[in-house]
N, CA, C and O atoms as a Maestro MAE file, in Angstrom:
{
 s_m_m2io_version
 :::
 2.0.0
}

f_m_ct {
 s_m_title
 :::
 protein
 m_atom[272] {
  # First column is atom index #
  i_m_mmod_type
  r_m_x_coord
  r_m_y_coord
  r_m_z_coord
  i_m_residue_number
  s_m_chain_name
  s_m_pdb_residue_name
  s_m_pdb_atom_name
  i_m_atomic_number
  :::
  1 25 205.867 -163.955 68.753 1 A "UNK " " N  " 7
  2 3 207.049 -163.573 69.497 1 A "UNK " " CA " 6
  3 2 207.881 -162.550 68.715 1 A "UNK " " C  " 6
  4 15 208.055 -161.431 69.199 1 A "UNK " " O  " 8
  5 25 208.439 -162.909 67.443 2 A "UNK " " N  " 7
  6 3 208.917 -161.908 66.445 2 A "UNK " " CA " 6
  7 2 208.118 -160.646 67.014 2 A "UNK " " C  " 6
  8 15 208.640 -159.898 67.841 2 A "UNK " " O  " 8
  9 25 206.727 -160.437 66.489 3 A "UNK " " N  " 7
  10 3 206.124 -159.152 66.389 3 A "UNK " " CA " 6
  11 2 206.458 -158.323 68.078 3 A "UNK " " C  " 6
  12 15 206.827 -157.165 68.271 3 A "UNK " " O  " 8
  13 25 206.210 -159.251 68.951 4 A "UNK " " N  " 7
  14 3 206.558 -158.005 70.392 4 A "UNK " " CA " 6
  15 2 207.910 -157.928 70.183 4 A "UNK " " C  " 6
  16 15 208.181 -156.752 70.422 4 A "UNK " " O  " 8
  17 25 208.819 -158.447 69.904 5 A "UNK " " N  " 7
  18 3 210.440 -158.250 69.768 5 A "UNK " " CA " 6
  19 2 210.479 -157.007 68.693 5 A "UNK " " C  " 6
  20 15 211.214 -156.116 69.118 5 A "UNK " " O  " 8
  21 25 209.912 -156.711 67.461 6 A "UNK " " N  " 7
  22 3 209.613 -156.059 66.657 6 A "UNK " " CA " 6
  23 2 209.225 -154.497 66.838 6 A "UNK " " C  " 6
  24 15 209.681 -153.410 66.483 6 A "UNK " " O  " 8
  25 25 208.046 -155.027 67.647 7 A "UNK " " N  " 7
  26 3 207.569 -153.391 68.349 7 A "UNK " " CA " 6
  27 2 208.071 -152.729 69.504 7 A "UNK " " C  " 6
  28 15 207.682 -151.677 70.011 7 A "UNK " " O  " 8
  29 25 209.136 -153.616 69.902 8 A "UNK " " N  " 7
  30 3 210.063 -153.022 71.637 8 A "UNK " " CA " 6
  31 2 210.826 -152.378 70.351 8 A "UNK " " C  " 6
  32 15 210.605 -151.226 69.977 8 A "UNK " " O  " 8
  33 25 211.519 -153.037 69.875 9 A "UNK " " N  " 7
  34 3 212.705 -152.208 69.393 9 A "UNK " " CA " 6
  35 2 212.161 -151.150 68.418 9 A "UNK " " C  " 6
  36 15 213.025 -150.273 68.405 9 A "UNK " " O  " 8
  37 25 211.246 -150.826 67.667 10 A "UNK " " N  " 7
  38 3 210.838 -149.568 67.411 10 A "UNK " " CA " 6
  39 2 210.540 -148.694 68.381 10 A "UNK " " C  " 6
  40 15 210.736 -147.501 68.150 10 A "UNK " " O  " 8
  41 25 210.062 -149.062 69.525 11 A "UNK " " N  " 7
  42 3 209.556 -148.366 70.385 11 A "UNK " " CA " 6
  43 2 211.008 -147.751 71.115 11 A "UNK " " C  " 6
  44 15 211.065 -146.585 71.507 11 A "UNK " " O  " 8
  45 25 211.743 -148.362 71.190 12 A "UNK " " N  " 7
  46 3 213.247 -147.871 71.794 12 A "UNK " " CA " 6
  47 2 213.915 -147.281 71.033 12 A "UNK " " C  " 6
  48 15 214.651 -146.424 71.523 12 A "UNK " " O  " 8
  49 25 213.943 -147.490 69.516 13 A "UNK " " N  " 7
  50 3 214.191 -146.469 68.558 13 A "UNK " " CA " 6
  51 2 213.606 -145.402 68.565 13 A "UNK " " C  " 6
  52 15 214.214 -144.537 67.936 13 A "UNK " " O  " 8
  53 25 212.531 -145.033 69.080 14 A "UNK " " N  " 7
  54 3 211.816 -144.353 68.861 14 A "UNK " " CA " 6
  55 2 212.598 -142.901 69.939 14 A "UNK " " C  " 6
  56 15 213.012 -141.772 69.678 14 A "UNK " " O  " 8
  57 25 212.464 -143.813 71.303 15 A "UNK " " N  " 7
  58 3 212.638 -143.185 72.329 15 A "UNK " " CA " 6
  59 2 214.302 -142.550 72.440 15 A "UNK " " C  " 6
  60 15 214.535 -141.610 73.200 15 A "UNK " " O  " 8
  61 25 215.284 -143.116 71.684 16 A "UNK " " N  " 7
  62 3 216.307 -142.548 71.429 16 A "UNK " " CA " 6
  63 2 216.208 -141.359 70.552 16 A "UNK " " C  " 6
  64 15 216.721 -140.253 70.725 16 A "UNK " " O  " 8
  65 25 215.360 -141.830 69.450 17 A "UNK " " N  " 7
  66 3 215.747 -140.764 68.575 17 A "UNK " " CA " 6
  67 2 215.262 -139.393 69.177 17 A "UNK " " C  " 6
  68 15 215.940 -138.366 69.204 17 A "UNK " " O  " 8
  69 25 213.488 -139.598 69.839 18 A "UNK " " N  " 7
  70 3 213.322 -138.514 70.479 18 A "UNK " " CA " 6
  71 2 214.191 -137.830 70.952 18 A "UNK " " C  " 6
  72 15 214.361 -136.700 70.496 18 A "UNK " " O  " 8
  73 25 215.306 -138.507 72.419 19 A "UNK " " N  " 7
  74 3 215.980 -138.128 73.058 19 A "UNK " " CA " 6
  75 2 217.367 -137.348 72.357 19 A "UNK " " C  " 6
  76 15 217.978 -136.520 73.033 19 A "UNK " " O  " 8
  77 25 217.752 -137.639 71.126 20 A "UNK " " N  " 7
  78 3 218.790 -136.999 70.652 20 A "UNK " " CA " 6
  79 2 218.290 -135.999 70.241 20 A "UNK " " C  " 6
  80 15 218.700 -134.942 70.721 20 A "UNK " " O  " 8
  81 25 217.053 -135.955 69.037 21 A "UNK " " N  " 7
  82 3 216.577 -134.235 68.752 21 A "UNK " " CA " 6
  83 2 216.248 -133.790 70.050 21 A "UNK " " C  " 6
  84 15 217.042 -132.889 70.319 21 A "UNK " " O  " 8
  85 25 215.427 -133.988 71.037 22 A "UNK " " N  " 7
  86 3 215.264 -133.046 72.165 22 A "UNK " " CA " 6
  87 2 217.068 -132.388 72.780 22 A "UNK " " C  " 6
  88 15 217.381 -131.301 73.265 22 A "UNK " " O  " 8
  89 25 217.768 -133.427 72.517 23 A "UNK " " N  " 7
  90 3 219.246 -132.403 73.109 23 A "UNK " " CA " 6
  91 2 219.946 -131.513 72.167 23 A "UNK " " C  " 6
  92 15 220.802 -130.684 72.478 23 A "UNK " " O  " 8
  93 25 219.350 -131.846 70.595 24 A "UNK " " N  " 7
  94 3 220.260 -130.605 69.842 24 A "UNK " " CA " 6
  95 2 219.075 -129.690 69.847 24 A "UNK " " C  " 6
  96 15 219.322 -128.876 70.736 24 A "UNK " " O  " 8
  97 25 218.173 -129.465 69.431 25 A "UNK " " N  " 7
  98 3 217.408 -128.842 68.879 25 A "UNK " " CA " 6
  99 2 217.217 -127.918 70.273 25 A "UNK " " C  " 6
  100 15 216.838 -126.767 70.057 25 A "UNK " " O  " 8
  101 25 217.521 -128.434 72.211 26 A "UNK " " N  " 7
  102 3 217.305 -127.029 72.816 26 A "UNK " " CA " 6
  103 2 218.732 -126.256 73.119 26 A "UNK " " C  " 6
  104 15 219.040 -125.444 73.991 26 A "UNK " " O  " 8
  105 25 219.456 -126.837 72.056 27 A "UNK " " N  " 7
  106 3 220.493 -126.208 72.409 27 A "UNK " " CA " 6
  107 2 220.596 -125.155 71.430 27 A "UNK " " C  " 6
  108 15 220.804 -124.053 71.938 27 A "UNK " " O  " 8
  109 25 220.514 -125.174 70.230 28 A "UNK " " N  " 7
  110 3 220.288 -124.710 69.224 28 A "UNK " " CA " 6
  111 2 218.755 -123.402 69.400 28 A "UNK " " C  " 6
  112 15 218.819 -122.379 68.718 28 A "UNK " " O  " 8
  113 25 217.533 -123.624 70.331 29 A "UNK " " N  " 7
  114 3 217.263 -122.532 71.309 29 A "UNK " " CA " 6
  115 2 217.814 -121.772 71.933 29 A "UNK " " C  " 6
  116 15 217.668 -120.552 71.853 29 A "UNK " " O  " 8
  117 25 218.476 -122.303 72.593 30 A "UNK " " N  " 7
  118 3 219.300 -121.494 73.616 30 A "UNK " " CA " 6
  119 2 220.266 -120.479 73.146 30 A "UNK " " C  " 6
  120 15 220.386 -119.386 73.699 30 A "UNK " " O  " 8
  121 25 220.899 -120.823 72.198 31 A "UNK " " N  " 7
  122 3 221.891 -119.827 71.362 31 A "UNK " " CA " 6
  123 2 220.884 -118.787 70.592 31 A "UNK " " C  " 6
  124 15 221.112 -117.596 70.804 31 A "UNK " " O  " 8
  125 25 219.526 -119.191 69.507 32 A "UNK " " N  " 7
  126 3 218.304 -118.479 69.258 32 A "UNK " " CA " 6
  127 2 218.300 -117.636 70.331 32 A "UNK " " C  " 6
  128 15 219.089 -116.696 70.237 32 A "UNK " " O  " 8
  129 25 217.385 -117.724 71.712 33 A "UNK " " N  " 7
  130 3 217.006 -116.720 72.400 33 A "UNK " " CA " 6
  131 2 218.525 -115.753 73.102 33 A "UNK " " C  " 6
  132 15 218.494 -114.796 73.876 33 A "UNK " " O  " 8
  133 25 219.546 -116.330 72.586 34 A "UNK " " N  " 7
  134 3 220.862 -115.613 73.380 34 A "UNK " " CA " 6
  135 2 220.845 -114.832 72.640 34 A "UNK " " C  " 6
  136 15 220.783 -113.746 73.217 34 A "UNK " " O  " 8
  137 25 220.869 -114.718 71.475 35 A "UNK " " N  " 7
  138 3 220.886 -114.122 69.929 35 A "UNK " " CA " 6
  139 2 220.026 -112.693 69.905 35 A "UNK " " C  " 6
  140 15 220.313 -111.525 69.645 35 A "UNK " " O  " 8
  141 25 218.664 -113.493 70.366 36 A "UNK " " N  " 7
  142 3 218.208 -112.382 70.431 36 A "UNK " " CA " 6
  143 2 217.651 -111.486 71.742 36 A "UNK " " C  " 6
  144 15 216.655 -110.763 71.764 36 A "UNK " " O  " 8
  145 25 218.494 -111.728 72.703 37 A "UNK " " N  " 7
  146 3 218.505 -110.860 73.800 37 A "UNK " " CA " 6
  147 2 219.568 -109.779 73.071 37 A "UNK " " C  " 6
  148 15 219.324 -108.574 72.998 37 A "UNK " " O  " 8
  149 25 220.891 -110.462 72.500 38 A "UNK " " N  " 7
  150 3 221.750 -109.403 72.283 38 A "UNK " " CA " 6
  151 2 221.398 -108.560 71.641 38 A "UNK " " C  " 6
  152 15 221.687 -107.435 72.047 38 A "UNK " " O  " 8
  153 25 220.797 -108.648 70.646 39 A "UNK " " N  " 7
  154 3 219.958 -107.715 69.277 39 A "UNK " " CA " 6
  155 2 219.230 -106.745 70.083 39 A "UNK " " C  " 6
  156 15 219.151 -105.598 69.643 39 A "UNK " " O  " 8
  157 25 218.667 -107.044 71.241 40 A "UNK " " N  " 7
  158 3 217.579 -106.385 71.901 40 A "UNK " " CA " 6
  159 2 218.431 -105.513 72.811 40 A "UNK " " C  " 6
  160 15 218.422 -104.284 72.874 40 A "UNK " " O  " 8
  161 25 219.336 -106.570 73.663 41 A "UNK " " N  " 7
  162 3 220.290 -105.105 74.271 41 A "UNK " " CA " 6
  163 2 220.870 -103.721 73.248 41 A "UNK " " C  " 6
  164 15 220.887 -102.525 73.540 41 A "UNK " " O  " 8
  165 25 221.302 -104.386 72.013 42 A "UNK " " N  " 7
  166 3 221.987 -103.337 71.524 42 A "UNK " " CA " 6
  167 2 220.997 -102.284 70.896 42 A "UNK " " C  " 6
  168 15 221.378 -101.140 70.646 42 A "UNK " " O  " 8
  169 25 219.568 -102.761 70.621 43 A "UNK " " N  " 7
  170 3 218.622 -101.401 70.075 43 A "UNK " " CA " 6
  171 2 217.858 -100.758 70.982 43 A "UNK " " C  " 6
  172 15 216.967 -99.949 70.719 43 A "UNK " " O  " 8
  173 25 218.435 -101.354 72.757 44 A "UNK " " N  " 7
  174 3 218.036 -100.556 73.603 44 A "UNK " " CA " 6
  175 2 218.989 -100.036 74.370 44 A "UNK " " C  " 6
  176 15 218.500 -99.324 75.247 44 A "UNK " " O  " 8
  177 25 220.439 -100.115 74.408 45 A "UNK " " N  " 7
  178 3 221.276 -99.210 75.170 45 A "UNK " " CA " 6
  179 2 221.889 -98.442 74.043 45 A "UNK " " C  " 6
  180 15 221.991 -98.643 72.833 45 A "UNK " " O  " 8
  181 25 222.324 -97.337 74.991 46 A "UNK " " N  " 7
  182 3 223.487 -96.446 73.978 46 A "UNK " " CA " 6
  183 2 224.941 -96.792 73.630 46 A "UNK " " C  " 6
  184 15 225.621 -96.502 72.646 46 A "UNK " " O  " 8
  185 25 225.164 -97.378 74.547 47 A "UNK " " N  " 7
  186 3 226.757 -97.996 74.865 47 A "UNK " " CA " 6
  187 2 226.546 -99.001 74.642 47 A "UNK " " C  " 6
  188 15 225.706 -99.490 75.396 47 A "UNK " " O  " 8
  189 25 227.115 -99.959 73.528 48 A "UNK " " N  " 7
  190 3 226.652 -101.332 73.576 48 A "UNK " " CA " 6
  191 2 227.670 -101.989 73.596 48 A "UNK " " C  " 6
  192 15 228.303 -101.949 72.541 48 A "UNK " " O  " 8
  193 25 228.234 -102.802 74.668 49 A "UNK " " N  " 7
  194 3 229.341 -104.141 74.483 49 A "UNK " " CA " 6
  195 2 229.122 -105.444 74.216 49 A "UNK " " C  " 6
  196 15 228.263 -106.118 74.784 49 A "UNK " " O  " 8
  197 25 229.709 -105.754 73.546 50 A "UNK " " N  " 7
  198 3 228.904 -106.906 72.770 50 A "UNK " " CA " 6
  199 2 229.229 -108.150 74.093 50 A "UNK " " C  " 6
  200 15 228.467 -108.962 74.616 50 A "UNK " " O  " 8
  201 25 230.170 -107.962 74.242 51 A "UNK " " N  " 7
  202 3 230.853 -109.157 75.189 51 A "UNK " " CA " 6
  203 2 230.141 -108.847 76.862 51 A "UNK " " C  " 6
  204 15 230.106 -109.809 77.629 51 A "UNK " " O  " 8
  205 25 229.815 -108.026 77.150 52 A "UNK " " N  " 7
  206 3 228.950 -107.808 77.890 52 A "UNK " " CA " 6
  207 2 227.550 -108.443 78.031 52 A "UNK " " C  " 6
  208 15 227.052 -109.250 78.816 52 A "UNK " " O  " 8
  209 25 227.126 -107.770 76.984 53 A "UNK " " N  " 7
  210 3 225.452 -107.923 76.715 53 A "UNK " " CA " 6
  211 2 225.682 -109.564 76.698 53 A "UNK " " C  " 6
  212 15 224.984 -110.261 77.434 53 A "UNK " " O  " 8
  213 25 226.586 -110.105 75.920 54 A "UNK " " N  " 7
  214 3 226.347 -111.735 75.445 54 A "UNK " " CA " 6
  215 2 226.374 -112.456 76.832 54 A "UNK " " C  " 6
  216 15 225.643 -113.412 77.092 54 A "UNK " " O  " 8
  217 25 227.601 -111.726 78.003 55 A "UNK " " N  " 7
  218 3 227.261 -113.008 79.539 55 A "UNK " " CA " 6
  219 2 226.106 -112.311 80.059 55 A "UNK " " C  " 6
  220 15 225.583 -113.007 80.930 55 A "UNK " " O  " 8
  221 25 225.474 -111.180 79.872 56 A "UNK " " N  " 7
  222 3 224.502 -110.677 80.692 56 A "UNK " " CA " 6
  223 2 222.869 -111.373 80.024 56 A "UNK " " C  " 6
  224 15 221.815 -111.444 80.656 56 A "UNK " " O  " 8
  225 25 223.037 -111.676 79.041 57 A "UNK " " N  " 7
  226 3 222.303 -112.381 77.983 57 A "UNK " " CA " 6
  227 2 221.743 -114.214 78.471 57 A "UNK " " C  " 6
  228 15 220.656 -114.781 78.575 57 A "UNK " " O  " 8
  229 25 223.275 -114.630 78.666 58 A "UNK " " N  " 7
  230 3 223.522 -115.893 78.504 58 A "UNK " " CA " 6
  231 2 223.169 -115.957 80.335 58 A "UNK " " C  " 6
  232 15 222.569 -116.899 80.853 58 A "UNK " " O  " 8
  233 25 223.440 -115.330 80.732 59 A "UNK " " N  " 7
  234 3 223.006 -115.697 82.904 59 A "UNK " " CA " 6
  235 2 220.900 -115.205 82.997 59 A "UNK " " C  " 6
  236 15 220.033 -115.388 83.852 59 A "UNK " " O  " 8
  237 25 220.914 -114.729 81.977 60 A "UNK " " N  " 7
  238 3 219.345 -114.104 82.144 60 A "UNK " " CA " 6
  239 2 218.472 -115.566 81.428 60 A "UNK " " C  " 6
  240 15 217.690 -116.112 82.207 60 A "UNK " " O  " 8
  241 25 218.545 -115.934 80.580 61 A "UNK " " N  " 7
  242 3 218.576 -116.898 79.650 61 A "UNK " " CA " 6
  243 2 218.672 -118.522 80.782 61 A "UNK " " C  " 6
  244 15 217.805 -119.200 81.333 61 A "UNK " " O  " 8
  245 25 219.845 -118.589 80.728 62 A "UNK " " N  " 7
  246 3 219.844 -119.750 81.769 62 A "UNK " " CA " 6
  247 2 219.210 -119.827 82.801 62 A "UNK " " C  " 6
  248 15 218.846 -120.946 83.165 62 A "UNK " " O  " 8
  249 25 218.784 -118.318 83.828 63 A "UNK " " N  " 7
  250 3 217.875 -118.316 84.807 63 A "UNK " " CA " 6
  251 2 216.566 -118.953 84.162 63 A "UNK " " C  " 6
  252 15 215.923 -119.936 84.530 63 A "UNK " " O  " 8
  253 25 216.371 -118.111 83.112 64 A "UNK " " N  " 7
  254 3 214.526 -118.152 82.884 64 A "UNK " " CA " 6
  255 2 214.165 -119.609 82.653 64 A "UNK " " C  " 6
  256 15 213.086 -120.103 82.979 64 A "UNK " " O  " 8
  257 25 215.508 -120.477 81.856 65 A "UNK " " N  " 7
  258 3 215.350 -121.844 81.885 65 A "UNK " " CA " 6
  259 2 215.121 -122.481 83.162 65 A "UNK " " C  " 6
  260 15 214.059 -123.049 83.417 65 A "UNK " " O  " 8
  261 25 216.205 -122.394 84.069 66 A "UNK " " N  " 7
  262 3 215.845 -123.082 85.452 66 A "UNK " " CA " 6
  263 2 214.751 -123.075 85.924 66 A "UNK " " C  " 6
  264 15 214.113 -124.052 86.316 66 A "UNK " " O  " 8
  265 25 214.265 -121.344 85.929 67 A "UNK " " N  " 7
  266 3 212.767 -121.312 86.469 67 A "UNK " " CA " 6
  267 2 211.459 -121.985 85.994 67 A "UNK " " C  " 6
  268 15 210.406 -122.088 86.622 67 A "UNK " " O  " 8
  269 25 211.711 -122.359 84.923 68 A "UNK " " N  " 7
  270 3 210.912 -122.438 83.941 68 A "UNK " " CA " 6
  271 2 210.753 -124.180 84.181 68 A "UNK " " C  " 6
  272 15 210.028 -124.842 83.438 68 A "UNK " " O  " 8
  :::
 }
 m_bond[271] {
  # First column is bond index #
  i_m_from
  i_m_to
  i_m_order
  :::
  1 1 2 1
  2 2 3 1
  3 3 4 2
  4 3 5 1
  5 5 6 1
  6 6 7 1
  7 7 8 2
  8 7 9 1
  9 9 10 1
  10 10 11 1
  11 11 12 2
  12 11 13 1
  13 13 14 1
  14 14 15 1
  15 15 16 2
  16 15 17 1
  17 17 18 1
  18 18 19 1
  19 19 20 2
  20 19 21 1
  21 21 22 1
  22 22 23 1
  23 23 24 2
  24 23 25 1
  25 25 26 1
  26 26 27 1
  27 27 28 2
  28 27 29 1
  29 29 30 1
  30 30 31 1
  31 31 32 2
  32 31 33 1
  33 33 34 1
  34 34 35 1
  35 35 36 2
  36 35 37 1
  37 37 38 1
  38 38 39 1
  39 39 40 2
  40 39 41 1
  41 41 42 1
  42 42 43 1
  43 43 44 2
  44 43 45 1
  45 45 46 1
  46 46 47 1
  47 47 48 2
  48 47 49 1
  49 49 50 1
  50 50 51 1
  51 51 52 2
  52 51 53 1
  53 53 54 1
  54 54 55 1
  55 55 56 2
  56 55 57 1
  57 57 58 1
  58 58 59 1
  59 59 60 2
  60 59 61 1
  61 61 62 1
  62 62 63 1
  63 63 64 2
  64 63 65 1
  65 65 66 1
  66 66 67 1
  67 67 68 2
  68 67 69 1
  69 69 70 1
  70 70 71 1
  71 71 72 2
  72 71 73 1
  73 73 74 1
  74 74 75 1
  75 75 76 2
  76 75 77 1
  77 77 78 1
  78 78 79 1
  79 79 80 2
  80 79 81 1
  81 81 82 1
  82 82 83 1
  83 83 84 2
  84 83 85 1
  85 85 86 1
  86 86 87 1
  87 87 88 2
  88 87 89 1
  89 89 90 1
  90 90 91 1
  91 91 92 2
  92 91 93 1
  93 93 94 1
  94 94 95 1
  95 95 96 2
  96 95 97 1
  97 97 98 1
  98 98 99 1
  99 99 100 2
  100 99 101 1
  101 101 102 1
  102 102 103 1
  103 103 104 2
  104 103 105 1
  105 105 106 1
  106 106 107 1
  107 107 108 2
  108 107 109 1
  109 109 110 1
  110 110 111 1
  111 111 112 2
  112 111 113 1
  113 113 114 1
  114 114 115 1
  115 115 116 2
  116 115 117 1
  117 117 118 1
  118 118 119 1
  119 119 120 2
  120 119 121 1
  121 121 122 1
  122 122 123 1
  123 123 124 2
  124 123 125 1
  125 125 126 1
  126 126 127 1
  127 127 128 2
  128 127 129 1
  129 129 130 1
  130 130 131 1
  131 131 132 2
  132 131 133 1
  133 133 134 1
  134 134 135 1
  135 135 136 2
  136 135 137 1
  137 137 138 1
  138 138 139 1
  139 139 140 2
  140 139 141 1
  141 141 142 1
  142 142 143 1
  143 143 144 2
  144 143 145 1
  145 145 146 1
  146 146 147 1
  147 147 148 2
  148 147 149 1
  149 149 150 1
  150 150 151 1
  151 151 152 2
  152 151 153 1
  153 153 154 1
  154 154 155 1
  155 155 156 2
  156 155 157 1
  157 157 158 1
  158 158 159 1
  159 159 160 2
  160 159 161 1
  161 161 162 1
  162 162 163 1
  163 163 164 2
  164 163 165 1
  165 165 166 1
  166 166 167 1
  167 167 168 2
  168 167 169 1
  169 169 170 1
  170 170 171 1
  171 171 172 2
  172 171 173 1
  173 173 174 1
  174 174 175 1
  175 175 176 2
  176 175 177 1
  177 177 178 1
  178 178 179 1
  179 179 180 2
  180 179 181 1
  181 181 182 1
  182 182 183 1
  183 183 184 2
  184 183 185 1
  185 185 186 1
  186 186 187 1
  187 187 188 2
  188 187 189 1
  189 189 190 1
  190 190 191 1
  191 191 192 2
  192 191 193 1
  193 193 194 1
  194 194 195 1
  195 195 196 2
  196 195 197 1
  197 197 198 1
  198 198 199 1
  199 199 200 2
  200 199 201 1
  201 201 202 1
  202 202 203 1
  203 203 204 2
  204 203 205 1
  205 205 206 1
  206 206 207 1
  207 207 208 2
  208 207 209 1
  209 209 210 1
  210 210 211 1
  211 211 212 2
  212 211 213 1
  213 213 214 1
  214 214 215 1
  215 215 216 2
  216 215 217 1
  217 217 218 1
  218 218 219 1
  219 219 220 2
  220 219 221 1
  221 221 222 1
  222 222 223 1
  223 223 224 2
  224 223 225 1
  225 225 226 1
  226 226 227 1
  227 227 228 2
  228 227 229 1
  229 229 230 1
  230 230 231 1
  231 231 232 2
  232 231 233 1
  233 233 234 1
  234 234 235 1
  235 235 236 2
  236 235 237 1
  237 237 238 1
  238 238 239 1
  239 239 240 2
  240 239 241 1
  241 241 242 1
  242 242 243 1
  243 243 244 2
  244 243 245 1
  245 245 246 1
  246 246 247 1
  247 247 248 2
  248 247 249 1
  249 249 250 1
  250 250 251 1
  251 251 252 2
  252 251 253 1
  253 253 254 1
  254 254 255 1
  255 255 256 2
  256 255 257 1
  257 257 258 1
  258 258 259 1
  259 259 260 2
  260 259 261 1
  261 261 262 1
  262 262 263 1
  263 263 264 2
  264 263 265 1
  265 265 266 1
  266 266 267 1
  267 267 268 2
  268 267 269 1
  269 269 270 1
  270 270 271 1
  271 271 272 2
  :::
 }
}
């Protein structure tokens, strides 16, 4: 009895911990690929606004997630 009581709760440890790195770690993506859309806008336009590129960045980004 111990031992199945034993292996649920690792197993639910388990499944939390998954669940917390899976929520920082795609967030911490998400700012990565924002990052480098901006880098990419600015060594491909002439005019570069930063505050621009970053919501035009951040709505392109969030699409490709949804779709995805």
């Amino acid at each position: 009895m111990k031992d199945k009581i034993l292996k649920l709760t690792i197993i639910l440890l388990g499944i939390i911990i998954i669940y917390f790195l899976k929520t920082n770690f795609s967030e911490y993506n998400l700012k990565k690929a924002i990052s480098a859309c901006v880098v990419a806008q600015k060594r491909t336009t002439e005019s570069f606004d930063l505050e621009k590129s970053k919501k035009y960045c951040e709505e392109q980004v969030k699409k490709e997630k949804e779709d995805y």
